[in-house]
PDB file of N, CA, C and O in Angstrom:
ATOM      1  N   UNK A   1     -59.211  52.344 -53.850  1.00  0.00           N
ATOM      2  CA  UNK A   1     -58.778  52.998 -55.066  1.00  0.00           C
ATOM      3  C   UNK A   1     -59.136  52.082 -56.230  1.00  0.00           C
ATOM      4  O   UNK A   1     -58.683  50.940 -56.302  1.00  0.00           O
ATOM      5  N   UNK A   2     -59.928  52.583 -57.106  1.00  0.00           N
ATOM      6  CA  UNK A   2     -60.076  51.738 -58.410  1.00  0.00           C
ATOM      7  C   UNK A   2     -59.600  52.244 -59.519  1.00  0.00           C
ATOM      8  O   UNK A   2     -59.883  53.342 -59.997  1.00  0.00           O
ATOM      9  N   UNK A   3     -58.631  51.184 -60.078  1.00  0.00           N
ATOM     10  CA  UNK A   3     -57.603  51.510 -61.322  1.00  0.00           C
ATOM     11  C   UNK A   3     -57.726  50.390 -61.623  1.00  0.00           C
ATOM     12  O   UNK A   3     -57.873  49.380 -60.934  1.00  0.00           O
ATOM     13  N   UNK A   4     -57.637  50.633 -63.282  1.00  0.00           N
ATOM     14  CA  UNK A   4     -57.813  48.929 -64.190  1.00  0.00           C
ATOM     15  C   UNK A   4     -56.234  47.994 -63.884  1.00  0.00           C
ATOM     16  O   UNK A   4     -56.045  46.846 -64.286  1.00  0.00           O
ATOM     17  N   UNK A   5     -55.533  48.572 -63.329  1.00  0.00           N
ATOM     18  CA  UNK A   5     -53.606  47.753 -63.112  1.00  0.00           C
ATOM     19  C   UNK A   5     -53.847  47.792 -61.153  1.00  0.00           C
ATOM     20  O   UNK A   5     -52.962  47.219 -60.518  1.00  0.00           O
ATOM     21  N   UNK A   6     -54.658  48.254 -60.585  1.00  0.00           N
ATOM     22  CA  UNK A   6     -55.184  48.480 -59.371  1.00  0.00           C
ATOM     23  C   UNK A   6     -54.135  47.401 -58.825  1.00  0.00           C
ATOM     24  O   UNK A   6     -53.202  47.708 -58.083  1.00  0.00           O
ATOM     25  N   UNK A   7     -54.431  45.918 -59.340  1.00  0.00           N
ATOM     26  CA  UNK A   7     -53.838  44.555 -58.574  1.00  0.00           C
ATOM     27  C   UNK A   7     -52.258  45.289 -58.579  1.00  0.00           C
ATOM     28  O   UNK A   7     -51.678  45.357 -57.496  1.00  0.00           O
ATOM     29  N   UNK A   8     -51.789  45.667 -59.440  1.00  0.00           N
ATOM     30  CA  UNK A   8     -50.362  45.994 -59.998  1.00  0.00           C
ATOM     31  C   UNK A   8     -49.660  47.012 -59.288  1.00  0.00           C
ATOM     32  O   UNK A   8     -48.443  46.856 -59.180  1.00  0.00           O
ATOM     33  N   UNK A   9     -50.125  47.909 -58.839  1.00  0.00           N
ATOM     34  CA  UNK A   9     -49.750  48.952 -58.213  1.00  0.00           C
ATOM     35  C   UNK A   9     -49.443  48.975 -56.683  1.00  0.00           C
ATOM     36  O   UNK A   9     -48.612  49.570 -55.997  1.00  0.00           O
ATOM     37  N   UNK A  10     -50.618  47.939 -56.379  1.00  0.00           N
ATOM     38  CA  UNK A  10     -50.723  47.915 -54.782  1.00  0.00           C
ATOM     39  C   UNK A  10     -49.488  47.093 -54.476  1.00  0.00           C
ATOM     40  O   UNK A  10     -49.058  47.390 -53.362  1.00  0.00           O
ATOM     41  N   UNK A  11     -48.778  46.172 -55.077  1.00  0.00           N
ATOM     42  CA  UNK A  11     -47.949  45.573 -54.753  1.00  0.00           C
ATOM     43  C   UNK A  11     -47.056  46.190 -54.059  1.00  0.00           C
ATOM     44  O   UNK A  11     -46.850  45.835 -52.899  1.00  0.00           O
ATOM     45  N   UNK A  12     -46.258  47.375 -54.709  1.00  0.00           N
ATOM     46  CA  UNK A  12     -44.992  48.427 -54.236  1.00  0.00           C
ATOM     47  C   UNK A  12     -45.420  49.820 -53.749  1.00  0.00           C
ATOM     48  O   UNK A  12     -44.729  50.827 -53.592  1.00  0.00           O
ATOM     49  N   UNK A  13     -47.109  49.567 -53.494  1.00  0.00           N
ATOM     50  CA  UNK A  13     -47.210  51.402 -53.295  1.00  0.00           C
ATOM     51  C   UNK A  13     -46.650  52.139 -51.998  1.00  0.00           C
ATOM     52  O   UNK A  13     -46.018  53.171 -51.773  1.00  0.00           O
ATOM     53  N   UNK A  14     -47.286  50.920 -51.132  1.00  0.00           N
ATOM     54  CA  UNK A  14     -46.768  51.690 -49.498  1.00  0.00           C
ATOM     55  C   UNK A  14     -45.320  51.887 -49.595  1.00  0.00           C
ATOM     56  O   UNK A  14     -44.861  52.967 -49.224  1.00  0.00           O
ATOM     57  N   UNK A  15     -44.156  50.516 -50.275  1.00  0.00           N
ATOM     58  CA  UNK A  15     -42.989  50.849 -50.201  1.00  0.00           C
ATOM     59  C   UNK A  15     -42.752  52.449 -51.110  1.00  0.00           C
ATOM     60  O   UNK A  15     -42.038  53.275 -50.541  1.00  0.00           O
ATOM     61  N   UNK A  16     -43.147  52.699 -52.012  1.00  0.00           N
ATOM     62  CA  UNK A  16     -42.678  53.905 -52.944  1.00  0.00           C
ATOM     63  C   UNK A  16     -43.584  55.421 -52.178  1.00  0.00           C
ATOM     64  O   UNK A  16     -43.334  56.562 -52.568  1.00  0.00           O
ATOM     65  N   UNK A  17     -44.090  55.274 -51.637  1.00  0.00           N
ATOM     66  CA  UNK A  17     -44.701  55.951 -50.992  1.00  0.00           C
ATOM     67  C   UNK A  17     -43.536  56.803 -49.656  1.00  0.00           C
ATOM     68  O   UNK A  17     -43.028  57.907 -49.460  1.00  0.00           O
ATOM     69  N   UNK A  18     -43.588  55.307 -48.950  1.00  0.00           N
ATOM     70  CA  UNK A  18     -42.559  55.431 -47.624  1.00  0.00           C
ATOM     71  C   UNK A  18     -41.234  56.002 -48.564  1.00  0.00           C
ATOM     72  O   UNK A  18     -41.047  57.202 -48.366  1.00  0.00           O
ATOM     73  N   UNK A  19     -40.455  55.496 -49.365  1.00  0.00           N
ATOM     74  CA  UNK A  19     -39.327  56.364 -50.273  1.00  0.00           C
ATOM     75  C   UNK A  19     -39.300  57.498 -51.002  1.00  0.00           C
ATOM     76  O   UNK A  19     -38.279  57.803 -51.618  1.00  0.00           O
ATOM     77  N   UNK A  20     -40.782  58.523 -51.035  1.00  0.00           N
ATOM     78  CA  UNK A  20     -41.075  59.333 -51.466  1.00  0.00           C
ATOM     79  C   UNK A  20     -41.087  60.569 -50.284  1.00  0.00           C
ATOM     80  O   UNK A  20     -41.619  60.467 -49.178  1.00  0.00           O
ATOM     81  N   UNK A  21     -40.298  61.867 -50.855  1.00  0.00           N
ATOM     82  CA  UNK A  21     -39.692  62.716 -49.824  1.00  0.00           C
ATOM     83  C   UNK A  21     -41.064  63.620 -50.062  1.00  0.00           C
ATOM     84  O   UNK A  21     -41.102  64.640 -49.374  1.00  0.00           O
ATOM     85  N   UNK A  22     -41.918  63.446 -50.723  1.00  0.00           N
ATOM     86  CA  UNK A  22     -43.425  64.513 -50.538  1.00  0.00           C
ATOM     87  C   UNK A  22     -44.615  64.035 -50.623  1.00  0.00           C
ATOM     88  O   UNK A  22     -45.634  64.695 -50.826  1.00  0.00           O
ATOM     89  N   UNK A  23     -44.503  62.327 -50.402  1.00  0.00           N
ATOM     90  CA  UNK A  23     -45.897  61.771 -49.807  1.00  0.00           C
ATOM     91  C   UNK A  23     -45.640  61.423 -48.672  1.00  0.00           C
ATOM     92  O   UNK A  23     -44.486  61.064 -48.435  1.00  0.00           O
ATOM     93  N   UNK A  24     -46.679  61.418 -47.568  1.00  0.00           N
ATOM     94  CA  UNK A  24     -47.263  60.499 -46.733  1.00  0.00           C
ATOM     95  C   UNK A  24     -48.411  60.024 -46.534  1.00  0.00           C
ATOM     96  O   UNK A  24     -49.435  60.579 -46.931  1.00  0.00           O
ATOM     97  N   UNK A  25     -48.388  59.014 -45.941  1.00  0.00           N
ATOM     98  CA  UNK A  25     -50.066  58.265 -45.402  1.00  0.00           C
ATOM     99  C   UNK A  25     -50.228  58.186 -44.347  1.00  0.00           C
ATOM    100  O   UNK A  25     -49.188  58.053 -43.702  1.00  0.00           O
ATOM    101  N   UNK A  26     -51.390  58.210 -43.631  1.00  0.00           N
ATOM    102  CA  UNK A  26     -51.146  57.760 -42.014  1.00  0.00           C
ATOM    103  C   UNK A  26     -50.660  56.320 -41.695  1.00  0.00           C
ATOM    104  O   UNK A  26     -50.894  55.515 -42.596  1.00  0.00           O
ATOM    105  N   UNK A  27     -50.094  55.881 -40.708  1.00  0.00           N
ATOM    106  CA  UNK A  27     -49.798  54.329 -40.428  1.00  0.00           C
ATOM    107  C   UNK A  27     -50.830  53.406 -40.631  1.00  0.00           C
ATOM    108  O   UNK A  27     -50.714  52.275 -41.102  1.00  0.00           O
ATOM    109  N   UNK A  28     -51.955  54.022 -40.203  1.00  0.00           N
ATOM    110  CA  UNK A  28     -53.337  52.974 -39.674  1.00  0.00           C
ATOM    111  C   UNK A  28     -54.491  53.053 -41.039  1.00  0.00           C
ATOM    112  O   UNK A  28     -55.615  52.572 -41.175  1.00  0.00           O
ATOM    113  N   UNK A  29     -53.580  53.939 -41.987  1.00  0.00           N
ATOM    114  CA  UNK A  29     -54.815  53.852 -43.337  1.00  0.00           C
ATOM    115  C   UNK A  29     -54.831  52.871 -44.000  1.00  0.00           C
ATOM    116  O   UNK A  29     -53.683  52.460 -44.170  1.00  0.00           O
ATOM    117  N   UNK A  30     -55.910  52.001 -44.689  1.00  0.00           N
ATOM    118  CA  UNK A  30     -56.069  51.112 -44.832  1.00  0.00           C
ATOM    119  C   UNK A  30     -56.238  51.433 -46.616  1.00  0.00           C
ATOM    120  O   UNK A  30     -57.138  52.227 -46.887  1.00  0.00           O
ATOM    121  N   UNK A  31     -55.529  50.934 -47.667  1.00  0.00           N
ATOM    122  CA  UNK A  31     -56.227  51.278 -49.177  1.00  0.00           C
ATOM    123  C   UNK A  31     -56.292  49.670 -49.833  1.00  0.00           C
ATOM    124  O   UNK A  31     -55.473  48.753 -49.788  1.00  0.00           O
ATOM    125  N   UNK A  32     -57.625  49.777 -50.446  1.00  0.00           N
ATOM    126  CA  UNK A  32     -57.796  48.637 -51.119  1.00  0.00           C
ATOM    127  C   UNK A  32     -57.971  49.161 -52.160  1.00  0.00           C
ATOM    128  O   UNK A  32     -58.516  50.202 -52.526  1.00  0.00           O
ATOM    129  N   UNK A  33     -57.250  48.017 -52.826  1.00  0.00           N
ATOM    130  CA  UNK A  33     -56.978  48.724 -54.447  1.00  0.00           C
ATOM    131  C   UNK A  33     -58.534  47.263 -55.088  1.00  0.00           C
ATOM    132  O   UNK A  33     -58.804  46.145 -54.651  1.00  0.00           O
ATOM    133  N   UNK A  34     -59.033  47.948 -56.024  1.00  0.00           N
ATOM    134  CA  UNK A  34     -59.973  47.285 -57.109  1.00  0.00           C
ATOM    135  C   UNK A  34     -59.688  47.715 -58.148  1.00  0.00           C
ATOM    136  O   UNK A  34     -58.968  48.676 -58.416  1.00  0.00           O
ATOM    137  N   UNK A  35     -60.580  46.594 -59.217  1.00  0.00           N
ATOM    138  CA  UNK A  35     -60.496  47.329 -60.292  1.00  0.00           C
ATOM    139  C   UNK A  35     -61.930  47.326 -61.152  1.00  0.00           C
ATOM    140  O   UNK A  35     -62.810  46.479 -60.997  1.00  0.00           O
ATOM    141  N   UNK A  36     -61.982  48.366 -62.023  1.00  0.00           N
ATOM    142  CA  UNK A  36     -63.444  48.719 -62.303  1.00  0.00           C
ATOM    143  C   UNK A  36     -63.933  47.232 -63.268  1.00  0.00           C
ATOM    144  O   UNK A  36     -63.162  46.500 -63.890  1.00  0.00           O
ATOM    145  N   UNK A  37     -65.215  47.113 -63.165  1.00  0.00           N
ATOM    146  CA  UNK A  37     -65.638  45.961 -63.805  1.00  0.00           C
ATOM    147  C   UNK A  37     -65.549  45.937 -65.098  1.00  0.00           C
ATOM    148  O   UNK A  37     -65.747  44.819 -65.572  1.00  0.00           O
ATOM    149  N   UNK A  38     -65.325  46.755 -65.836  1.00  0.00           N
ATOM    150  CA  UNK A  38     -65.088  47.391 -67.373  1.00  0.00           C
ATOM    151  C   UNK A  38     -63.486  46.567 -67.351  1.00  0.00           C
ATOM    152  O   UNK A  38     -63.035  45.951 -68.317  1.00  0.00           O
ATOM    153  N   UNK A  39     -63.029  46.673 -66.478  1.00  0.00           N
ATOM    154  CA  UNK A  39     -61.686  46.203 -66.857  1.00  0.00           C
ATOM    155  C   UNK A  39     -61.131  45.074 -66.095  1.00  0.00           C
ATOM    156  O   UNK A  39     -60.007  44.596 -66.249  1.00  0.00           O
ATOM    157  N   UNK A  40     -61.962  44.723 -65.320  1.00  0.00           N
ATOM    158  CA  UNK A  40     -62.079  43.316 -64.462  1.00  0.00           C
ATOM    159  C   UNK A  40     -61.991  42.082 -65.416  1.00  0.00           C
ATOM    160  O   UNK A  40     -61.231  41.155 -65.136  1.00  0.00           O
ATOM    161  N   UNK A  41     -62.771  42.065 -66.552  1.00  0.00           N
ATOM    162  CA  UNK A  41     -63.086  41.381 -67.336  1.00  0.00           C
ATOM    163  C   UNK A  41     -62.277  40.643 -68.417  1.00  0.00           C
ATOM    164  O   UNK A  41     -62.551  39.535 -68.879  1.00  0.00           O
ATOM    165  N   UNK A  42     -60.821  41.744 -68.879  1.00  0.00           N
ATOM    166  CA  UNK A  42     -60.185  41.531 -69.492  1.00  0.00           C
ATOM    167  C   UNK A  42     -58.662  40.367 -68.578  1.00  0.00           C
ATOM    168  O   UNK A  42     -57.994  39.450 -69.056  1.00  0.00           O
ATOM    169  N   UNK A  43     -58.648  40.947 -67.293  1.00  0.00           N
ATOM    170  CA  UNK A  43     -57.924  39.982 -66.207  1.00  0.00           C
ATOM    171  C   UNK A  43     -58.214  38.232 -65.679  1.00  0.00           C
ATOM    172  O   UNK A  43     -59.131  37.436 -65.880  1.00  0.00           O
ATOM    173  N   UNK A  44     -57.410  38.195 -65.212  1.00  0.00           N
ATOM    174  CA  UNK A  44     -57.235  36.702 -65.399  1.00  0.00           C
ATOM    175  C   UNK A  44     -57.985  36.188 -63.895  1.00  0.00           C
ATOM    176  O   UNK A  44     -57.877  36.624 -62.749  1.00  0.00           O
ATOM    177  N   UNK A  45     -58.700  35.179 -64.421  1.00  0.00           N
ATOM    178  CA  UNK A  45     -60.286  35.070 -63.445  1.00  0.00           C
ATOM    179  C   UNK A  45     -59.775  34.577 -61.894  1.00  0.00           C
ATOM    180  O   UNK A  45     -60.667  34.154 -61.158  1.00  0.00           O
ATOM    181  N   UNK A  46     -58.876  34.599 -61.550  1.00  0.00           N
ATOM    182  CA  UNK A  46     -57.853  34.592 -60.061  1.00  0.00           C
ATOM    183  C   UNK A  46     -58.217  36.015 -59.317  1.00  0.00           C
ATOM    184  O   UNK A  46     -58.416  36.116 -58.106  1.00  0.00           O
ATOM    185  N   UNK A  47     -58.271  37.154 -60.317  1.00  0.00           N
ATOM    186  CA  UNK A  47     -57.937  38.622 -59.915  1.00  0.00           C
ATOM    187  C   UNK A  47     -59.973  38.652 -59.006  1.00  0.00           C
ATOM    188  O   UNK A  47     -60.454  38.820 -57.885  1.00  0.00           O
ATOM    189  N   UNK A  48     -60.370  38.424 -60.149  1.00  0.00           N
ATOM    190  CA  UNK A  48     -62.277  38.611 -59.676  1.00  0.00           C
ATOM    191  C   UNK A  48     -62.350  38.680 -58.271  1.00  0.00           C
ATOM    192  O   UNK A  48     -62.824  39.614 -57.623  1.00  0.00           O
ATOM    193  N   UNK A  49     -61.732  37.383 -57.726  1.00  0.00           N
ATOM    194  CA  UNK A  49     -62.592  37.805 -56.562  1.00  0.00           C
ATOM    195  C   UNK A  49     -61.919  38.635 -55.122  1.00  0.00           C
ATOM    196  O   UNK A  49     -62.530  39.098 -54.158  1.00  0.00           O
ATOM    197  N   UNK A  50     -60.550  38.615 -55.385  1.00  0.00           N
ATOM    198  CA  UNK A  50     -59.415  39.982 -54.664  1.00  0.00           C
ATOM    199  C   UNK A  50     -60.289  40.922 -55.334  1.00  0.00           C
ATOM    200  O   UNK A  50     -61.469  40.753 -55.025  1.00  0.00           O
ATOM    201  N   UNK A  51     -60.154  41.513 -55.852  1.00  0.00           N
ATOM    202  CA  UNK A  51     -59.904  43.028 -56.922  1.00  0.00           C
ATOM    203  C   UNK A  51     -61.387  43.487 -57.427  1.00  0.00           C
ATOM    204  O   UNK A  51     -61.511  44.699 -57.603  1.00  0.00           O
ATOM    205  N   UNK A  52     -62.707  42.538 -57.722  1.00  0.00           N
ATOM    206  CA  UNK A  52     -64.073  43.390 -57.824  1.00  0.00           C
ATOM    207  C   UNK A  52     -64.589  43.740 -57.005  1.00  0.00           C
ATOM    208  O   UNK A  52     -64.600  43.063 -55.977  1.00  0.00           O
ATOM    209  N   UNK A  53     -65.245  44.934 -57.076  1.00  0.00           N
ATOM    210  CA  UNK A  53     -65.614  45.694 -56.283  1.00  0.00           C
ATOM    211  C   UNK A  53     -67.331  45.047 -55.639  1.00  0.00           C
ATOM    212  O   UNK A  53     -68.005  45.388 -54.666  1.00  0.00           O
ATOM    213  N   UNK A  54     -67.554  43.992 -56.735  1.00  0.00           N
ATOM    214  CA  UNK A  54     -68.167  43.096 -56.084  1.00  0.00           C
ATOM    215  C   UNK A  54     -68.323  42.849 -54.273  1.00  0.00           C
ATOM    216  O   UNK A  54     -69.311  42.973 -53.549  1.00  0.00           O
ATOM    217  N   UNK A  55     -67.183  42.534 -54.017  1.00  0.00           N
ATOM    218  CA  UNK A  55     -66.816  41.698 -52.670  1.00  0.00           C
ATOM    219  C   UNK A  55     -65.861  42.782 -51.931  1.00  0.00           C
ATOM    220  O   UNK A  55     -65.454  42.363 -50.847  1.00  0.00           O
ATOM    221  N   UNK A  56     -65.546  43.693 -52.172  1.00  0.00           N
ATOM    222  CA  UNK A  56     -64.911  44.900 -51.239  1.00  0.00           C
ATOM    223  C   UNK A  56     -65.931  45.879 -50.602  1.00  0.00           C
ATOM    224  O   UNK A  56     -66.628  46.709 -51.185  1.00  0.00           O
ATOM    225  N   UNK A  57     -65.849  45.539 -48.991  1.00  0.00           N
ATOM    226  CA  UNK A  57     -66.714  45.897 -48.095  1.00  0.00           C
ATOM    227  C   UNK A  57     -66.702  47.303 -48.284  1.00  0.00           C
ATOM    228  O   UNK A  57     -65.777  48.088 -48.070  1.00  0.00           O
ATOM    229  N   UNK A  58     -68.039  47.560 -48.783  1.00  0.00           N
ATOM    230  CA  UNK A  58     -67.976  49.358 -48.520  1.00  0.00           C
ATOM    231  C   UNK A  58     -67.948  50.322 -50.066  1.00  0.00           C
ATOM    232  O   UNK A  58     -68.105  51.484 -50.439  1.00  0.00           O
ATOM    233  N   UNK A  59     -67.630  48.940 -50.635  1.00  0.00           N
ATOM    234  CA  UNK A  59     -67.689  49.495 -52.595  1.00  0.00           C
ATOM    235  C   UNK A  59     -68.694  49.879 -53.268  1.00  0.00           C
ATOM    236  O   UNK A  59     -69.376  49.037 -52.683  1.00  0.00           O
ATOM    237  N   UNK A  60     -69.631  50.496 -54.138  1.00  0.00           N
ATOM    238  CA  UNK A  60     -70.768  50.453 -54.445  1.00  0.00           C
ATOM    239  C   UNK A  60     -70.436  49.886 -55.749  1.00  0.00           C
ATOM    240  O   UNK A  60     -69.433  49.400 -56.272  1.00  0.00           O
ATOM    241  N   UNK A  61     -72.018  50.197 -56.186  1.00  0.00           N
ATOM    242  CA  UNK A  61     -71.856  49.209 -57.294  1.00  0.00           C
ATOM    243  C   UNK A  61     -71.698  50.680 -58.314  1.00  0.00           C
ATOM    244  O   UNK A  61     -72.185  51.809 -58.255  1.00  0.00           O
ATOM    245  N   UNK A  62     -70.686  49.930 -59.308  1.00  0.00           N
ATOM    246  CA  UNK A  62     -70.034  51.587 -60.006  1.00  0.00           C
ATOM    247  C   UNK A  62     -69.173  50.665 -60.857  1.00  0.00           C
ATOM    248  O   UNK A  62     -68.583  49.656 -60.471  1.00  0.00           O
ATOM    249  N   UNK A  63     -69.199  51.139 -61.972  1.00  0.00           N
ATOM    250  CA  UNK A  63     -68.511  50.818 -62.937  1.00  0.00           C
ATOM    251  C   UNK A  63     -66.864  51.206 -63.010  1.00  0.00           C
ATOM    252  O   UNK A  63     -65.995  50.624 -63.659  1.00  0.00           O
ATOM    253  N   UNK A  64     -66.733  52.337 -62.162  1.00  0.00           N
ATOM    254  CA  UNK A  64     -65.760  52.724 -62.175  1.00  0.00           C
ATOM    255  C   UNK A  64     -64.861  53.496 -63.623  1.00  0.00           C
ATOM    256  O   UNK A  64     -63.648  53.579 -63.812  1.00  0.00           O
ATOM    257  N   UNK A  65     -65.575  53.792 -64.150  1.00  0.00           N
ATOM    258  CA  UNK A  65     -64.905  54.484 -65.206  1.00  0.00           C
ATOM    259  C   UNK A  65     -65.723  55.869 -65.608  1.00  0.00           C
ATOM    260  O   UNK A  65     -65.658  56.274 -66.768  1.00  0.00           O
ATOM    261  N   UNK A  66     -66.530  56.610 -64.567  1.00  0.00           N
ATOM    262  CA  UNK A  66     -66.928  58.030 -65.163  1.00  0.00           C
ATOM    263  C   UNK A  66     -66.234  58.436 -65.606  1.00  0.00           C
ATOM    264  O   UNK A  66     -66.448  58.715 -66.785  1.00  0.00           O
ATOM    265  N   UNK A  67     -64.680  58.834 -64.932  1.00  0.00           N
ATOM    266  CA  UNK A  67     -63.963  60.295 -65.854  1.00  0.00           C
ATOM    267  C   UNK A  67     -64.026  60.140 -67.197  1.00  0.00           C
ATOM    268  O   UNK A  67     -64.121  60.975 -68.096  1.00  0.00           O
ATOM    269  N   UNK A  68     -63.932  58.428 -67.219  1.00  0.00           N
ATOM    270  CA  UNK A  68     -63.779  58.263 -68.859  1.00  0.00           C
ATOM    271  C   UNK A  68     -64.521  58.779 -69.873  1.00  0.00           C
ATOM    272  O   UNK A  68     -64.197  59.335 -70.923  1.00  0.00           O
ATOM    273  N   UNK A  69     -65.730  58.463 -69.313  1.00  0.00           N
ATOM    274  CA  UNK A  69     -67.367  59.205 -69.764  1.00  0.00           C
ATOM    275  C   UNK A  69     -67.609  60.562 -69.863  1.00  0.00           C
ATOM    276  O   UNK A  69     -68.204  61.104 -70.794  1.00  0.00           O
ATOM    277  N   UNK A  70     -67.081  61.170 -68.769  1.00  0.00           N
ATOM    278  CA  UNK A  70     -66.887  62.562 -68.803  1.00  0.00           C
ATOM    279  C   UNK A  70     -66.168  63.050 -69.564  1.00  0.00           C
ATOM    280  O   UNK A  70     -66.421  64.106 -70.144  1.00  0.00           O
ATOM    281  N   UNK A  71     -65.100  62.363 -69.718  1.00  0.00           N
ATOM    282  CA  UNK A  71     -63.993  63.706 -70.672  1.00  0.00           C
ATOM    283  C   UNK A  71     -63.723  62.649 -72.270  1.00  0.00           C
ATOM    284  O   UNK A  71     -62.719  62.754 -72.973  1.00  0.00           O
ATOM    285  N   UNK A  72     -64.750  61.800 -72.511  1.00  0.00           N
ATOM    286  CA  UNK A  72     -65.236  61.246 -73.793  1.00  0.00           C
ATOM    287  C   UNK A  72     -65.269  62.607 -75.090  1.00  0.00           C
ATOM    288  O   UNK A  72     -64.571  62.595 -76.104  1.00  0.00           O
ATOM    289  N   UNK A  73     -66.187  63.616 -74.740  1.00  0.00           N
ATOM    290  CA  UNK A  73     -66.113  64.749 -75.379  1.00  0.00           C
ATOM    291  C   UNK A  73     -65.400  65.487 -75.879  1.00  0.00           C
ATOM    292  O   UNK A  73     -65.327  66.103 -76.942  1.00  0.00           O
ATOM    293  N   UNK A  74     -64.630  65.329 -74.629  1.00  0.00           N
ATOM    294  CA  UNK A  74     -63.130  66.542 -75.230  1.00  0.00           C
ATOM    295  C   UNK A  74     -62.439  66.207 -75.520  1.00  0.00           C
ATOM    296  O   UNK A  74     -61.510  67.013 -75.579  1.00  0.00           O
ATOM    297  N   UNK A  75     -62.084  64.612 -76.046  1.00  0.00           N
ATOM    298  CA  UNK A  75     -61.144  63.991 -76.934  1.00  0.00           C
ATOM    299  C   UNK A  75     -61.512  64.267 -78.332  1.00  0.00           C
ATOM    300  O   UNK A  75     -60.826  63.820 -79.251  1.00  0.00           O
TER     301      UNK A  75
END
């Protein structure tokens, strides 16, 4: 999952998740949270190498911020 607070979220998700009466996940799913390089940048240089999508097996290289791009217009 790539979100610019990505590091931030993952902390409590499985717990708020598991306390949530209309989500589930499977046991064995695995989510790695990143964050897009647009917003990698502004974080504190500890986060780089957890959190870019750089070094997360299976990430492409993506900026991670289309929707932004996309719905640029209709703002």
């Amino acid at each position: 999952v790539i979100y610019d607070v990505g590091f931030q979220w993952s902390i409590n998700f499985r717990s708020r998740v598991k306390n949530s009466p209309s989500l589930l996940l499977p046991p064995a799913m695995e989510i790695v949270p990143g964050v897009s390089k647009f917003h990698l940048g502004a974080h504190k240089f500890t986060c780089f190498p957890r959190y870019s999508l750089n070094f997360i097996k299976g990430a492409g290289h993506l900026d991670g911020e289309i929707l932004k791009t996309l719905w640029a217009p209709f703002n």
